[in-house]
Steps between C-alpha positions, in 0.01 A plus 500: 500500500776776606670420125142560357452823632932581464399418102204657463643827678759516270351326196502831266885494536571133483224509168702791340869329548342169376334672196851666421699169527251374220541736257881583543719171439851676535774248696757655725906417453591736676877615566413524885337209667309579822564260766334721820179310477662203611668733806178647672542533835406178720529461891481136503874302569523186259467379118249628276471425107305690257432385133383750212374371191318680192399317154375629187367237253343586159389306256336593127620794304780511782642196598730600823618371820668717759589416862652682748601345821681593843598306849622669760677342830507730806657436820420765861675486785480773736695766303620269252349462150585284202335496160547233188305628199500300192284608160442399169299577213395322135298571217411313191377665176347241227708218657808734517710619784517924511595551865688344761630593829643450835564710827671399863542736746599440873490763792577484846391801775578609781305715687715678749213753646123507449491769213898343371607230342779440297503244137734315287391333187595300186327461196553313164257561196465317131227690284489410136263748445686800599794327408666465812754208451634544879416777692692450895495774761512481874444823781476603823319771649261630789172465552238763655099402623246713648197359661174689459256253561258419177815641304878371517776657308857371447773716320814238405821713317844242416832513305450225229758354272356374174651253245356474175541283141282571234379193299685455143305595141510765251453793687836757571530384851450141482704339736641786678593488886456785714538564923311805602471638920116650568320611747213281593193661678165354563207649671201289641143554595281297672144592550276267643105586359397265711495131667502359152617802287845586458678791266899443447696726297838536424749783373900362361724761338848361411723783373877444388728625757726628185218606255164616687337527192544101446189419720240226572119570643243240617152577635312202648172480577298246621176443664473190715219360604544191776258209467630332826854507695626264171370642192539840376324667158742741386419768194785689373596805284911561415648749353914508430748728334884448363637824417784315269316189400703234328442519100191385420312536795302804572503679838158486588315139605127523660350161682156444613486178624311268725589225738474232759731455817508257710691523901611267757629585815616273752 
């Protein structure tokens, strides 16, 4: 009954985003991948797993398969926190492959004071669409939260050394290998609407230490709607920018998308 009346409260929203995700079919590769969903704030010690999964199937004048998949590992322990991300994503036009990709990224955190913690992470990323042969990079930075009740906002800022090859072919920089230092900032917002209703958003900007006008944006924003303490509803719209894209690949990418995740905690 109280996710009745949650859905029905908010059903002129929920009926808008779904109507937009049905007439916009635009797939996000983007050059920043947003692993804070998988970091909101918990007070529970322990193991928790959360799988995210999104398919589109089509069949007739458009014969396509696309599925987009993520499992993430986290591990609390008083002020400790460790996180083991893992995603991957594969479509199929007409019985042939046009995208492929993977992404790993593990953090740990450490929070030192209430509103301070302090991060290190890794990451390693394959995206044949964007063609990203190997793209490495690992940081470490602090971490700011404030509590405000309904609304929780967390401001992260870290130096992060980035590794890229670009995949061979026939464009002028095919193959080439570049190391780049940027500044990696993310801002988070956390509004709960209500017991069922949730609003996260979330704000990167990675700048070149050497060249501020070689820049990446993401905007994330997703309305989740929680069926029970295991399954989540999640509606999306994603918007990223590369200032210097690689050739070939524009700077803008848009996603609406829709999906399904599913929790345990032990």
């Amino acid at each position: 009954m109280i996710i009745a009346n949650k859905i029905l409260k908010y059903r002129r929203i929920i009926y808008q985003i779904i109507i937009m995700i049905l007439l916009l079919d635009v797939s996000l590769y983007s050059q920043i991948v947003n692993i804070q969903p998988f970091l909101k704030e918990t007070k529970k010690n322990g193991f928790s797993a959360t799988f995210k999964g999104a398919l589109d199937w089509k069949t007739g004048n458009t014969e396509l398969i696309k599925t987009d998949l993520a499992l993430a590992l986290k591990y609390i322990k008083n002020k400790h926190l460790f996180l083991i991300l893992s995603q991957g994503g594969f479509a199929e036009l007409k019985s042939q492959r046009v995208i492929a990709k993977t992404f790993e990224h593990l953090r740990y955190r450490y929070q030192i004071i209430p509103w301070l913690g302090i991060e290190v992470f890794g990451q390693y990323e394959y995206n044949e669409f964007k063609r990203i042969d190997i793209r490495t990079l690992g940081g470490i930075g602090p971490r700011f939260t404030k509590d405000l009740g309904k609304i929780k906002l967390s401001l992260g800022s870290a130096y992060m050394l980035e590794f890229n090859r670009n995949a061979t072919g026939s464009y002028s920089d095919s193959g080439l290998e570049n190391t780049y230092h940027r500044w990696s900032n993310y801002l988070n917002i956390d509004i709960q609407l209500g017991n069922n209703l949730e609003f996260f958003s979330t704000f990167y900007i990675q700048p070149r230490w050497d060249e501020f006008s070689d820049y990446r944006l993401l905007n994330d924003n997703s309305l989740i709607i929680k069926a029970n303490e295991t399954f989540n509803f999640i509606l999306s719209a994603i918007i990223s920018y590369d200032s210097k894209p690689l050739d070939g690949i524009k700077s803008l990418d848009t996603s609406l998308t829709s999906a399904i995740s599913i929790s345990i905690n032990e």
